[in-house]
DRENTORKOL-3810 file (N, C-alpha, C; in nm, 4 decimals):
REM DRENTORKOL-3810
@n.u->7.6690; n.v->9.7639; n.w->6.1964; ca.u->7.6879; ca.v->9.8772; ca.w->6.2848; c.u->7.7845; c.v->9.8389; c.w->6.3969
@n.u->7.8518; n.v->9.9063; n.w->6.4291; ca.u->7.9461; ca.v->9.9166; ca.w->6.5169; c.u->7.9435; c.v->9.9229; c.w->6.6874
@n.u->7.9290; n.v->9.8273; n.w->6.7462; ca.u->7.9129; ca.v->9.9145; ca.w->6.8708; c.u->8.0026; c.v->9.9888; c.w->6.9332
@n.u->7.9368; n.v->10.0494; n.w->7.0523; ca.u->7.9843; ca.v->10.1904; ca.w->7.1195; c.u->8.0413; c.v->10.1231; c.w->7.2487
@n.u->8.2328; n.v->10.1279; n.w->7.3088; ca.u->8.2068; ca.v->10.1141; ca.w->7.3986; c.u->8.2332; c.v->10.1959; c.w->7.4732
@n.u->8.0917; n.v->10.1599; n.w->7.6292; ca.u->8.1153; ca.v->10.2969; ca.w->7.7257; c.u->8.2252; c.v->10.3040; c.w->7.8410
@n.u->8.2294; n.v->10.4227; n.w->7.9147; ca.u->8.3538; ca.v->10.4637; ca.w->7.9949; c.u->8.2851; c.v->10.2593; c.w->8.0965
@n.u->8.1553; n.v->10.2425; n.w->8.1412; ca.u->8.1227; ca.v->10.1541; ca.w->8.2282; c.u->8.1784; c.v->10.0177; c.w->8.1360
@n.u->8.1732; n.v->10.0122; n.w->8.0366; ca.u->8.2070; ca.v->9.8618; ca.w->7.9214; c.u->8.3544; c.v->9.8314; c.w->8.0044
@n.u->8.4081; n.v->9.9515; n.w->7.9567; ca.u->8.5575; ca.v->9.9805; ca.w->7.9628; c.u->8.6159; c.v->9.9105; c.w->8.1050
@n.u->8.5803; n.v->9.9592; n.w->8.2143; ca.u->8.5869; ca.v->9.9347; ca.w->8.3528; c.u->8.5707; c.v->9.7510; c.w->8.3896
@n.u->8.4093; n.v->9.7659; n.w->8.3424; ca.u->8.4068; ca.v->9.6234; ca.w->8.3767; c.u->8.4869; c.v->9.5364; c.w->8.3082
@n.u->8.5431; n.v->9.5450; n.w->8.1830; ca.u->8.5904; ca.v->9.4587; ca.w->8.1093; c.u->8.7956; c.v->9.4735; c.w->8.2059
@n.u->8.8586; n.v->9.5755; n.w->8.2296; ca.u->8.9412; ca.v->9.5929; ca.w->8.3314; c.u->8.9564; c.v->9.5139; c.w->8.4176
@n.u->8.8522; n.v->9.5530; n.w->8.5241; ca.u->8.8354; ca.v->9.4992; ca.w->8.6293; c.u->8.8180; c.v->9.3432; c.w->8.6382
@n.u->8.7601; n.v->9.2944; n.w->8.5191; ca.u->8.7668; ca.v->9.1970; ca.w->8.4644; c.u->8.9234; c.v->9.0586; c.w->8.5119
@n.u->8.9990; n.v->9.1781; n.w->8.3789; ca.u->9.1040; ca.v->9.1653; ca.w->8.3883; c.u->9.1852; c.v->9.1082; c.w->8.4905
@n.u->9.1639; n.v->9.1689; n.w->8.5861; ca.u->9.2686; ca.v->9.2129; ca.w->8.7455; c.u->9.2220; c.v->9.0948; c.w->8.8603
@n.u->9.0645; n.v->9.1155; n.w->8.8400; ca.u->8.9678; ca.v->9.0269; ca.w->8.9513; c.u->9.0944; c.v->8.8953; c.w->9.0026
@n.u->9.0600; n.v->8.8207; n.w->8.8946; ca.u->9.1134; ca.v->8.6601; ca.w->8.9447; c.u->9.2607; c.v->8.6714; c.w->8.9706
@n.u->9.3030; n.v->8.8255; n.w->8.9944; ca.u->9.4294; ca.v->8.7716; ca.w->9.0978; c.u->9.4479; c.v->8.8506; c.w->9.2164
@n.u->9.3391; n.v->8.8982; n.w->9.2453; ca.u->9.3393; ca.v->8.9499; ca.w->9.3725; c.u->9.3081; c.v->8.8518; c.w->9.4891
@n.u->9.3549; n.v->8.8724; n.w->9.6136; ca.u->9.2935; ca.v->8.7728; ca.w->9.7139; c.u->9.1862; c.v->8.8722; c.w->9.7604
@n.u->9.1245; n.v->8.7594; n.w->9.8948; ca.u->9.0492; ca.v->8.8071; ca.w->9.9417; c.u->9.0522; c.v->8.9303; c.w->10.0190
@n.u->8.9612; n.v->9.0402; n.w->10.0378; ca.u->9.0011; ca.v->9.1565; ca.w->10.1077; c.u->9.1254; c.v->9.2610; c.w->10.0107
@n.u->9.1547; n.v->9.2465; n.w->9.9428; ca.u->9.2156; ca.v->9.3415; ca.w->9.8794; c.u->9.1673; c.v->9.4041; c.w->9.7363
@n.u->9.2024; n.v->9.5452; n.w->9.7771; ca.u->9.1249; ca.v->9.6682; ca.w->9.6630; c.u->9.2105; c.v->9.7420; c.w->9.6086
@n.u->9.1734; n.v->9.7872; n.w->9.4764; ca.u->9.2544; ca.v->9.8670; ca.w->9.4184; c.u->9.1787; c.v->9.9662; c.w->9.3990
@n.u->9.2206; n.v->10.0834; n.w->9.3909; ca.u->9.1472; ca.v->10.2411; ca.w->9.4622; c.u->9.2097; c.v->10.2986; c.w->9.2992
@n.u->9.1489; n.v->10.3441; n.w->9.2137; ca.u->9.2221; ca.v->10.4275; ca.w->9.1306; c.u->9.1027; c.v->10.5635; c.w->9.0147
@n.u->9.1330; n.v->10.5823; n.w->8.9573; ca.u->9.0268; ca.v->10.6929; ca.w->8.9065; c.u->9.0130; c.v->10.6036; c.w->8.7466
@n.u->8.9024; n.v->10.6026; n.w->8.7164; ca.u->8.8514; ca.v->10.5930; ca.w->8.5824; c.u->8.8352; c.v->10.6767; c.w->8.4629
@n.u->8.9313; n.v->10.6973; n.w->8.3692; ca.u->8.9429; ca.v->10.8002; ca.w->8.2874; c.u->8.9324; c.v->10.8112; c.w->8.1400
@n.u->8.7949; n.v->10.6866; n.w->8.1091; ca.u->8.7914; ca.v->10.6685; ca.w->7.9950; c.u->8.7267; c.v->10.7694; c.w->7.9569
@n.u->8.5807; n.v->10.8330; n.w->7.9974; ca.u->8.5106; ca.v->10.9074; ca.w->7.9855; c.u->8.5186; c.v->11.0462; c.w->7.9794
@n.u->8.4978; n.v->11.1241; n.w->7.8596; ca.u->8.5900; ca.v->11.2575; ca.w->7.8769; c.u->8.4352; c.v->11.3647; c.w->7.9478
@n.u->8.4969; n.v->11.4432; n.w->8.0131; ca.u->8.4069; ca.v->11.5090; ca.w->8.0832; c.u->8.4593; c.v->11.6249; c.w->8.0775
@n.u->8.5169; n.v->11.7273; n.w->8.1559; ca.u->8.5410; ca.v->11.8848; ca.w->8.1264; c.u->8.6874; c.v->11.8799; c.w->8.0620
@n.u->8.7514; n.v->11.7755; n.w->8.1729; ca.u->8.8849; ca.v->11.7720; ca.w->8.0936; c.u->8.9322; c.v->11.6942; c.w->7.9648
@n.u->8.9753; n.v->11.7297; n.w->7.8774; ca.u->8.9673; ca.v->11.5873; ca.w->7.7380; c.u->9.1616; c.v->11.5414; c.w->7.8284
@n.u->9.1992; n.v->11.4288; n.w->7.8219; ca.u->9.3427; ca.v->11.4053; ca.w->7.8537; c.u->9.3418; c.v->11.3228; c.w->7.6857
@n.u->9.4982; n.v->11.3844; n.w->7.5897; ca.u->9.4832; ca.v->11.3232; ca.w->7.4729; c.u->9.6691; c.v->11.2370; c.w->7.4941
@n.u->9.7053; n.v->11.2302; n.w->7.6298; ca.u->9.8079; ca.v->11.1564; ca.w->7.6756; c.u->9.8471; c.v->11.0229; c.w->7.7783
@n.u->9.7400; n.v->11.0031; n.w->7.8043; ca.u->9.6920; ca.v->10.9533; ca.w->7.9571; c.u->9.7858; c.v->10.7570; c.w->7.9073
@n.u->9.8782; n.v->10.7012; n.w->7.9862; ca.u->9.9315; ca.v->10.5807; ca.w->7.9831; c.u->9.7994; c.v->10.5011; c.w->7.9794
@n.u->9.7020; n.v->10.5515; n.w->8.0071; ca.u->9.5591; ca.v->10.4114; ca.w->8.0108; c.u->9.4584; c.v->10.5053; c.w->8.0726
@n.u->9.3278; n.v->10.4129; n.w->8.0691; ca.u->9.2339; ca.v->10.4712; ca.w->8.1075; c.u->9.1739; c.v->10.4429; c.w->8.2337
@n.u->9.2738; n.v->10.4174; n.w->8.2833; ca.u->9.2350; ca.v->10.3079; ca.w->8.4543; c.u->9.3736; c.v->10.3809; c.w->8.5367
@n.u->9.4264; n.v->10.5075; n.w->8.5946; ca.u->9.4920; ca.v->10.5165; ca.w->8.6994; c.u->9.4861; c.v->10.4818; c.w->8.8415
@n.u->9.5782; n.v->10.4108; n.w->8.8886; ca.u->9.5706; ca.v->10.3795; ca.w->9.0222; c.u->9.6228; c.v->10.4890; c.w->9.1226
@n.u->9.5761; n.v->10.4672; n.w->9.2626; ca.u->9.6274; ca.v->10.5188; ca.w->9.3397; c.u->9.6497; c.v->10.4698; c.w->9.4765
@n.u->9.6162; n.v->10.3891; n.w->9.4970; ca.u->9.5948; ca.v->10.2919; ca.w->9.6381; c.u->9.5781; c.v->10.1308; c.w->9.6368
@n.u->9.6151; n.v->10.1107; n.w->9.7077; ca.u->9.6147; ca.v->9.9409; ca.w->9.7258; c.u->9.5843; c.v->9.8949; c.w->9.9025
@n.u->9.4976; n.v->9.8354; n.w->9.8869; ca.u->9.4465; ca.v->9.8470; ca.w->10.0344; c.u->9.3989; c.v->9.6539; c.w->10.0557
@n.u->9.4681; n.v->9.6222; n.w->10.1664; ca.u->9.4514; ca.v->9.4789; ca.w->10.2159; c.u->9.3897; c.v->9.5012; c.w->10.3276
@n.u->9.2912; n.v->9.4185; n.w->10.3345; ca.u->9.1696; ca.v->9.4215; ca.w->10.4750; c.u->9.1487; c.v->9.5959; c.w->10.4930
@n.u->9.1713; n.v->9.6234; n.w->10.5932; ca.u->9.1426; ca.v->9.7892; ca.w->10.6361; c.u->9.2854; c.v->9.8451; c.w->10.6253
@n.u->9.3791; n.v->9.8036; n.w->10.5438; ca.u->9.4973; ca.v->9.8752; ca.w->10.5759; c.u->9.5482; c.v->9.9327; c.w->10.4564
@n.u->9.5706; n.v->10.0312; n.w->10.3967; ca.u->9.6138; ca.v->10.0877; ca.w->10.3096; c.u->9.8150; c.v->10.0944; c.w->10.3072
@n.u->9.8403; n.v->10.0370; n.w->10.1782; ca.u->9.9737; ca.v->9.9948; ca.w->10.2251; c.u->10.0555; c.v->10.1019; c.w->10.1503
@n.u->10.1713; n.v->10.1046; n.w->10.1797; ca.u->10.2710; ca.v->10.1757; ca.w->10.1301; c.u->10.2576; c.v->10.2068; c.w->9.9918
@n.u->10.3469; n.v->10.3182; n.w->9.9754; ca.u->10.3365; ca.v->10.3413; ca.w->9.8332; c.u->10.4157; c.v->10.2539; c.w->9.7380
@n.u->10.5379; n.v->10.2337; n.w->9.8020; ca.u->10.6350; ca.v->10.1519; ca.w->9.7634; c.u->10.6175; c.v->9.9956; c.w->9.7226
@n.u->10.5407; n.v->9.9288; n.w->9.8405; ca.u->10.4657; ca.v->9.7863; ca.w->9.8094; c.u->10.3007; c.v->9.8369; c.w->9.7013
@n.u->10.3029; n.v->9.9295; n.w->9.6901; ca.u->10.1858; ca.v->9.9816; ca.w->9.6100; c.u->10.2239; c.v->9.9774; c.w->9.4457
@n.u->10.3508; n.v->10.0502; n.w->9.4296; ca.u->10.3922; ca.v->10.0334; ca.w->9.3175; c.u->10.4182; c.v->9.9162; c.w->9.2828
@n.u->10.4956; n.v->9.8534; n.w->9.3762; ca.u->10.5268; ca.v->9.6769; ca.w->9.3384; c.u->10.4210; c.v->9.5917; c.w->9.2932
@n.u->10.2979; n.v->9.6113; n.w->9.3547; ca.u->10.1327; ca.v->9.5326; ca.w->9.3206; c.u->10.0720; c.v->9.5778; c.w->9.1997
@n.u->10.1100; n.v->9.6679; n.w->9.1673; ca.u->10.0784; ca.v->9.7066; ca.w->9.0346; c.u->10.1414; c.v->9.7096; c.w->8.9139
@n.u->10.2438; n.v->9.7072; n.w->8.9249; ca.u->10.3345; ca.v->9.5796; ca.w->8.8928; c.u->10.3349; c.v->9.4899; c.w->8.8165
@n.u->10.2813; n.v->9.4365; n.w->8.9226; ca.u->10.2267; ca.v->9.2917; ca.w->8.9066; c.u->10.1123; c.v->9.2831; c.w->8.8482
@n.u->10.0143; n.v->9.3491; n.w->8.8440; ca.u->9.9009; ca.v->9.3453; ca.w->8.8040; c.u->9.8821; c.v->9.4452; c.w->8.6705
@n.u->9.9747; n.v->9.4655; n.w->8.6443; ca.u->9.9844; ca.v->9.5902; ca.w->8.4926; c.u->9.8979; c.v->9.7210; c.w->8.5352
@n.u->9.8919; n.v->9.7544; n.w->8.6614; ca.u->9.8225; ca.v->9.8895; ca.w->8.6664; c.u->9.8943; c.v->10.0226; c.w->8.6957
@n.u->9.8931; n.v->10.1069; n.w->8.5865; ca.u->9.9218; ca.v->10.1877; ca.w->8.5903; c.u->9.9066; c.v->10.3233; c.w->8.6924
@n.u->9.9944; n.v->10.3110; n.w->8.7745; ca.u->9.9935; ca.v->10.4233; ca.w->8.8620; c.u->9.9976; c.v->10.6137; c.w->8.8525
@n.u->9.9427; n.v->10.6763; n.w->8.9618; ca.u->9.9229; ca.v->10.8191; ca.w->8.8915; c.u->10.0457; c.v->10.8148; c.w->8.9497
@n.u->10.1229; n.v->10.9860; n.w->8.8428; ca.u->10.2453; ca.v->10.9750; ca.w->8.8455; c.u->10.2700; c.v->11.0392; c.w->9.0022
@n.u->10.4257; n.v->11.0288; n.w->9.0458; ca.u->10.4691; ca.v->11.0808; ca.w->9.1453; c.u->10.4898; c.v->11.1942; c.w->9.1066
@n.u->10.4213; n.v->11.2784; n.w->9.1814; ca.u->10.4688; ca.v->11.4334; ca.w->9.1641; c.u->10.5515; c.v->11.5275; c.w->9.2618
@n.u->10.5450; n.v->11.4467; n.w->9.4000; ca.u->10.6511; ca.v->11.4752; ca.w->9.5022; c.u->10.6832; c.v->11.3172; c.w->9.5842
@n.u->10.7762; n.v->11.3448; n.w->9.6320; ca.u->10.8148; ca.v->11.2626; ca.w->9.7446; c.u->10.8998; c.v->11.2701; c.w->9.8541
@n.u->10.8646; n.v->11.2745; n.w->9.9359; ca.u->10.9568; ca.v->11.3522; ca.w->10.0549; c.u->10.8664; c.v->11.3430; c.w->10.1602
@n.u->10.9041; n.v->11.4283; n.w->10.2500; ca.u->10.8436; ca.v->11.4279; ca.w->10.3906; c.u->10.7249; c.v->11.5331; c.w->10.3926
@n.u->10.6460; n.v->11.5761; n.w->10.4157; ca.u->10.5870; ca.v->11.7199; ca.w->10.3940; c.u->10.5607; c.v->11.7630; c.w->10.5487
@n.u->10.6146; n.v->11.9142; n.w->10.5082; ca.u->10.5862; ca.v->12.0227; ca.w->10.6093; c.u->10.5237; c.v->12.1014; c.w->10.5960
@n.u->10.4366; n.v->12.1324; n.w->10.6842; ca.u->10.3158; ca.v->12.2522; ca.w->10.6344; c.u->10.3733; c.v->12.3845; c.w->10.5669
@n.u->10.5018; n.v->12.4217; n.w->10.5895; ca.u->10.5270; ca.v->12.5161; ca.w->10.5848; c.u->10.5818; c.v->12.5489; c.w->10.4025
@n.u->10.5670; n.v->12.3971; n.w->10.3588; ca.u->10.5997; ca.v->12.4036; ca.w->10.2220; c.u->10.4735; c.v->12.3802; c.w->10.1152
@n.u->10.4005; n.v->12.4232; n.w->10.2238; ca.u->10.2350; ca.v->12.3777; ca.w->10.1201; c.u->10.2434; c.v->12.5503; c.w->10.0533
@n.u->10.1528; n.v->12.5328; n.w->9.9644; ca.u->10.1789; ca.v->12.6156; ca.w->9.8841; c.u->10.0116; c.v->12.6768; c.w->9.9285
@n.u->10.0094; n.v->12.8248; n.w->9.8899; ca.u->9.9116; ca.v->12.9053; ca.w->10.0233; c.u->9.7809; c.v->12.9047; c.w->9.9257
END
């Protein structure tokens, strides 16, 4: 028999992955998307999107964000804007 693995297998075995090259105080913030729930995604680059990279209390750029992930093979959610934002271009 085959085992089953779960969206939690999945993660820990990831996280796994990544652990022994992080230093101390630094996190990677991203959504877990092995597990299908209302939405099915049948395109997704992986099942681990990132979105943040955070050293001690400081959440760093997006730019040194992309670079750390990078480095670490994690796949980032895509850019869907970039620019400055003005309220006046939020959408109502």
């Amino acid at each position: 028999m085959r085992a089953v693995l779960t969206s939690r297998d999945w993660l820990k075995g990831f996280a796994a992955g990544i652990s022994p090259y992080l230093a101390e105080g630094e996190r990677i913030v991203g959504e877990n998307l092995y597990a299908r729930h209302s939405v099915a995604y049948d395109a997704l680059p992986s099942y681990f999107l990132g979105f943040a990279w955070i050293v001690g209390d400081e959440v760093q750029s997006w730019d040194l964000m992309q670079s750390r992930f990078k480095e670490l093979r994690i796949q980032p959610v895509p850019t869907l804007y970039r620019g400055p934002y003005r309220r006046s271009d939020a959408v109502a």
